[in-house]
Structure formats: structure tokens, C-alpha cells
C-alpha positions as a Python dict, from the first residue, in 0.01 Angstrom:
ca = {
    (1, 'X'): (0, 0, 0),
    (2, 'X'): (-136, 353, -29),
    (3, 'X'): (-26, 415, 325),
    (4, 'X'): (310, 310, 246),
    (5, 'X'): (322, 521, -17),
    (6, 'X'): (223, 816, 85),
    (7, 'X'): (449, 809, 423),
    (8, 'X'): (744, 713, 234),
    (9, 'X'): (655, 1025, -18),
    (10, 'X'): (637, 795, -320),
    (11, 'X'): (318, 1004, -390),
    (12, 'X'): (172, 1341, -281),
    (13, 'X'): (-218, 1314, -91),
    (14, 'X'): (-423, 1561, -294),
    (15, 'X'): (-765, 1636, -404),
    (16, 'X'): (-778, 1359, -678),
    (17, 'X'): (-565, 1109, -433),
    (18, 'X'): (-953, 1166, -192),
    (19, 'X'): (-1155, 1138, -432),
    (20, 'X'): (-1012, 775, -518),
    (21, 'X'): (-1135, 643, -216),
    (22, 'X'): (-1472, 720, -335),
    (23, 'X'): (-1479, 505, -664),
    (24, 'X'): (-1765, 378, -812),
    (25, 'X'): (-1847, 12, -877),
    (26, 'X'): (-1756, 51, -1198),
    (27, 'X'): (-1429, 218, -1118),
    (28, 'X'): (-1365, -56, -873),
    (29, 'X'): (-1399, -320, -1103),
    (30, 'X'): (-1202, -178, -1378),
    (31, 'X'): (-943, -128, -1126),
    (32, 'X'): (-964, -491, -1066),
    (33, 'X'): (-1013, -625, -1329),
    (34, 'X'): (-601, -422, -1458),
    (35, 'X'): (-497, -609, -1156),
    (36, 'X'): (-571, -961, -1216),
    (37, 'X'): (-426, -878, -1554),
    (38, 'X'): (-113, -696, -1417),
    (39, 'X'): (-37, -1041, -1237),
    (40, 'X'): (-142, -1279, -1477),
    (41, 'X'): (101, -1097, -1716),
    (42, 'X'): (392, -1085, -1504),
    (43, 'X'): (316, -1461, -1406),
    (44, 'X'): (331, -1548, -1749),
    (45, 'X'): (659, -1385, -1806),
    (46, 'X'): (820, -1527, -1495),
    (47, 'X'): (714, -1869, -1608),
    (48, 'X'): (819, -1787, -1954),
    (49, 'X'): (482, -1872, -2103),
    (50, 'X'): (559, -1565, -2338),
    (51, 'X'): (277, -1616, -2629),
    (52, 'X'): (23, -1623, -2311),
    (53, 'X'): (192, -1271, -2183),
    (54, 'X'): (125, -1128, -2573),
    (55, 'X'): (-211, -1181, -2575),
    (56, 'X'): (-252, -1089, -2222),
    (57, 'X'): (-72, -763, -2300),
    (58, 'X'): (-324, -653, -2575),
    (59, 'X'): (-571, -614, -2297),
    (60, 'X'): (-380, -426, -2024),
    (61, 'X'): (-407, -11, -2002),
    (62, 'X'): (-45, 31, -1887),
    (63, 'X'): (122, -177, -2219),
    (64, 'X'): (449, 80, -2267),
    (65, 'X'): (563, -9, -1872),
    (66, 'X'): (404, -395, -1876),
    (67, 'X'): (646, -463, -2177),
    (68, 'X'): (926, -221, -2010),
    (69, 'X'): (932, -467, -1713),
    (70, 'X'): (908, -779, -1913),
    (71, 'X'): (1200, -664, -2040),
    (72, 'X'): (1380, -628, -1722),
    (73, 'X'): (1256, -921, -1621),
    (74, 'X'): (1368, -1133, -1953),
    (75, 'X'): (1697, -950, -1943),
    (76, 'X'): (1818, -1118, -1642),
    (77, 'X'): (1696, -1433, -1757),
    (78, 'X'): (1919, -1397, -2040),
    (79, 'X'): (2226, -1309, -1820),
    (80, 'X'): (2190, -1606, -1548),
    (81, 'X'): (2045, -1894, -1866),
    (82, 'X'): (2302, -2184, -2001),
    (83, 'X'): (2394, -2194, -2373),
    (84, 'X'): (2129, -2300, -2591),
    (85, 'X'): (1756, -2304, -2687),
    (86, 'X'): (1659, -2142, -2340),
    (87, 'X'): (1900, -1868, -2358),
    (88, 'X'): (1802, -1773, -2733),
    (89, 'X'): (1469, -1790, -2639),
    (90, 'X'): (1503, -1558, -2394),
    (91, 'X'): (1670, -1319, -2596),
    (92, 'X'): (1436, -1332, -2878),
    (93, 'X'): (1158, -1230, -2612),
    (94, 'X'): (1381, -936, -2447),
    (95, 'X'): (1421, -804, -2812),
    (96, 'X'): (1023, -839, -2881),
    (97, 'X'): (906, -645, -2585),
    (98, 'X'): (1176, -397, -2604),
    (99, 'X'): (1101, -334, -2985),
    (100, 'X'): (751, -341, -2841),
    (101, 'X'): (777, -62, -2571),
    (102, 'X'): (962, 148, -2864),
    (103, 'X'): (680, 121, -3134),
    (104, 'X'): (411, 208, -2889),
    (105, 'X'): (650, 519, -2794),
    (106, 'X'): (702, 612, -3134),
    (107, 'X'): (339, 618, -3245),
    (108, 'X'): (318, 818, -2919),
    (109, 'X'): (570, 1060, -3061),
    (110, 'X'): (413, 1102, -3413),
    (111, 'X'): (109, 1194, -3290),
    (112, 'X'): (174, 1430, -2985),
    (113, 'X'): (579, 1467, -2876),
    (114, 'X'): (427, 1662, -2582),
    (115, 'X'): (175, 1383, -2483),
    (116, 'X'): (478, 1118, -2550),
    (117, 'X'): (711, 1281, -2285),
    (118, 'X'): (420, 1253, -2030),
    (119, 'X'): (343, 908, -2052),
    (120, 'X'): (688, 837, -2023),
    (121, 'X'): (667, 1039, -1678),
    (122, 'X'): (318, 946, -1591),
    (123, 'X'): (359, 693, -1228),
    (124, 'X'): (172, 394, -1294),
    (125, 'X'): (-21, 293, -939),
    (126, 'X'): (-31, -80, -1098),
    (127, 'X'): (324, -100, -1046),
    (128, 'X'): (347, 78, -712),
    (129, 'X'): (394, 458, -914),
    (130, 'X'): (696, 383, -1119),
    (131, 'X'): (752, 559, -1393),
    (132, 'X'): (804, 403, -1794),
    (133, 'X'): (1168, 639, -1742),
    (134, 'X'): (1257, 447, -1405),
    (135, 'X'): (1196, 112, -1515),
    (136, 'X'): (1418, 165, -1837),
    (137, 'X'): (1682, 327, -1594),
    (138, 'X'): (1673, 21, -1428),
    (139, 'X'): (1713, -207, -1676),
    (140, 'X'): (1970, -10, -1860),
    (141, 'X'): (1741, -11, -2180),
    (142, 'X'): (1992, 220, -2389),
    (143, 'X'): (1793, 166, -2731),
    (144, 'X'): (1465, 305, -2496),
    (145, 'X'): (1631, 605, -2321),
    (146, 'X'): (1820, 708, -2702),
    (147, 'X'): (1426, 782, -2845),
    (148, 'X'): (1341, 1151, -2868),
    (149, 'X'): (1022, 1131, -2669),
    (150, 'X'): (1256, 940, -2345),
    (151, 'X'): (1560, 1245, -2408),
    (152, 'X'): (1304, 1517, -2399),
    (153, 'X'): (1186, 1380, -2107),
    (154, 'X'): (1537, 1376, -1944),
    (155, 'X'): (1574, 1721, -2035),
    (156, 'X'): (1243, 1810, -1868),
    (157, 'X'): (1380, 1658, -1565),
    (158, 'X'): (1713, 1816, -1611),
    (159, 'X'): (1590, 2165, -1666),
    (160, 'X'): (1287, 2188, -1427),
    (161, 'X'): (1157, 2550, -1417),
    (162, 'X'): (1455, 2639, -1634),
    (163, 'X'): (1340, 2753, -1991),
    (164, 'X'): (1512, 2414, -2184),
    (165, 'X'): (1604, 2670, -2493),
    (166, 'X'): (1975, 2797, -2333),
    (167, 'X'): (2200, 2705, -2603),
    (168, 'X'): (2278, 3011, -2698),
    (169, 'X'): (2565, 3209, -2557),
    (170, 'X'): (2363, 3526, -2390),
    (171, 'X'): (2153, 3229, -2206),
    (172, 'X'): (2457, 3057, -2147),
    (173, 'X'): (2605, 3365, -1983),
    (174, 'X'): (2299, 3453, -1761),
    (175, 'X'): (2327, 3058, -1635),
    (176, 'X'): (2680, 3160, -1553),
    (177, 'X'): (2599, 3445, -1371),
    (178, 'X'): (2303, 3329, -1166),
    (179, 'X'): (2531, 3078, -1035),
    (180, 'X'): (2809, 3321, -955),
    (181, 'X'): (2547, 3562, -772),
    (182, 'X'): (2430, 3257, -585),
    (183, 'X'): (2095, 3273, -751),
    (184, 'X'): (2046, 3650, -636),
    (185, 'X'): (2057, 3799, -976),
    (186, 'X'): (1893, 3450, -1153),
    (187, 'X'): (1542, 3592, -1158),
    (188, 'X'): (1645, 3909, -1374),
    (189, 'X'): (1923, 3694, -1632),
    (190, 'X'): (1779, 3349, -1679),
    (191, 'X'): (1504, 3219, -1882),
    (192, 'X'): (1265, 3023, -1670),
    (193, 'X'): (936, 2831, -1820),
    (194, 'X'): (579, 3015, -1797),
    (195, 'X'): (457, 2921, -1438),
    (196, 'X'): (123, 2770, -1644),
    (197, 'X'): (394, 2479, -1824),
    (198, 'X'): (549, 2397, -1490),
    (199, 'X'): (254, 2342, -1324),
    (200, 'X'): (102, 2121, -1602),
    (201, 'X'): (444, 1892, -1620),
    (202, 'X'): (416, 1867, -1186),
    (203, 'X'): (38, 1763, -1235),
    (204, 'X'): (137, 1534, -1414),
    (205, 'X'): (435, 1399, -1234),
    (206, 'X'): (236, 1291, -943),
    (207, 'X'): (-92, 1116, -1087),
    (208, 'X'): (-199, 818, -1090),
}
């Protein structure tokens, strides 16, 4: 899987990618031990055994993407389910790990925004380095993506070395004119993050 990965560019090979193969015991186990959990969890949500995928979830690292994907998963449940008791029920569960996914982002948010915005980009290798951002994408989780911590994140993305701050007219105006010199006078006009911030927000783009 990491060869697949890593020759389809899903993830960049560096110094902490090497040192993985070299895991202790420990490591190994704990690594395991997510895994069997990881499946178990996304068993019990495919077999809609959904009081068994609560407690599993509890004990699982990755909770704010487990419950994003349970989502996704219950979601189109809902949309292919008859009328009735199955159909409710699987509406009720959508709603309780969305709501879910939100709290844990919103605790996330009240104690660090900054911190927030990263786990929301982090890749998660248990689910083959998707991000918390992609998998709401995906499942068109509006009431996820309309939190501050998931539209900071966009912005992040949007922006990329750009300094986000250009609401103003003068930054507005050097945008303008960057563009118009094709990017020759861009350096001099525009307000670009400190190099230390972009490289923080790219180390943390490609862990894990």
C-alpha cells in the first residue's frame, strides 16, 4: 500500500516516511492494534450495528475522520433505504456522527484554532492519507465545511504562500497588479506568509 502510494504521489518519501520502516515493537503493535479497530468500526457501521461502532469509536486515535466516514457511509444508506424504521434509523445515526465529528472540532477550535485547522488537514495513513477536509468534500457535509476551524482551512488552501490578510484595497490592488505583470512585479506588491509559516502548514500537509 505504501508503494502505491508513494508512486501515485498520494504521499511524499522523506526522512520520517524511513524512519517508519524502522518501528519498534511497540510502535508496531499500536499500529495494529488502530487497525483491527479501524475495521471493526467500519464493519460495524456497514452492518449497521451502530451502538457497537460508538463504543468502538471511543477507542480509536483518528475519531474526527472515523465518524466523518461513518457519515458518508450512513448517508447513502439513507438515500438508497425504503420508508420506515430502517430509513429513520439511519438518519438518526448520520445526524449522531455528524454532530459528533463537529463537537470534537469545536473543542478543537476552543482550545487551539491553529491546531484545529491542522487536524482537519492532517492525512490519516489508516484511511489510505485522506484528509478530515476530503472526506467531508465527499460527502457534501455542508454543516462540517460551514465551522470556522474547516473555512480557515479552505482559506489556507486557497491562499497558499499568499499572506490570507488582503481585504483591504492597497492588497487588493497589488493582487491586481501581480497578475497583470504576470507575476514579475508580485514579489515587490503582494503580501506573502513568513517562509517559517509555510513550511510548518507543508510539514504538516504530508504526515502521517
Amino acid at each position: 500500500e505504501k508503494k502505491y502510494q508513494k508512486k501515485n504521489g498520494l504521499i511524499d518519501e522523506s526522512e520520517q516516511d524511513k524512519n517508519k520502516e524502522y518501528l519498534s515493537d511497540e510502535d508496531k503493535t499500536k499500529k495494529d492494534y488502530q487497525c483491527i479497530l479501524r475495521d471493526l468500526f467500519l464493519w460495524a457501521i456497514l452492518m449497521n450495528r451502530i451502538d457497537m461502532a460508538k463504543v468502538l469509536l471511543v477507542f480509536m486515535e483518528n475519531r474526527l475522520c472515523s465518524a466523518l466516514i461513518a457519515t458518508k457511509i450512513l448517508k447513502q444508506y439513507y438515500s438508497i433505504a425504503n420508508y420506515g424504521e430502517l430509513k429513520k434509523g439511519y438518519e438518526e445515526s448520520r445526524n449522531y456522527f455528524e454532530q459528533y465529528a463537529i463537537k470534537c472540532l469545536d473543542k478543537c477550535d476552543d482550545y487551539d484554532a491553529a491546531k484545529a485547522c491542522e487536524i482537519i488537514l492532517r492525512q490519516n495513513e489508516l484511511y489510505g492519507c485522506v484528509t478530515c477536509l476530503q472526506v467531508a468534500s465527499d460527502a457534501n457535509d455542508k454543516l462540517f465545511l460551514s465551522q470556522p476551524a474547516s473555512v480557515q482551512a479552505i482559506n489556507n488552501i486557497w491562499y497558499n504562500k499568499l499572506h490570507p490578510e488582503q481585504n483591504n484595497y492597497r492588497h487588493l490592488f497589488a493582487l491586481l497588479f501581480g497578475i497583470i505583470s504576470l507575476g514579475f512585479f508580485a514579489p515587490a506588491f503582494v503580501h506573502y506568509r513568513e517562509s517559517k509559516e509555510v513550511s510548518i502548514e507543508y510539514l504538516i500537509l504530508i504526515q502521517f
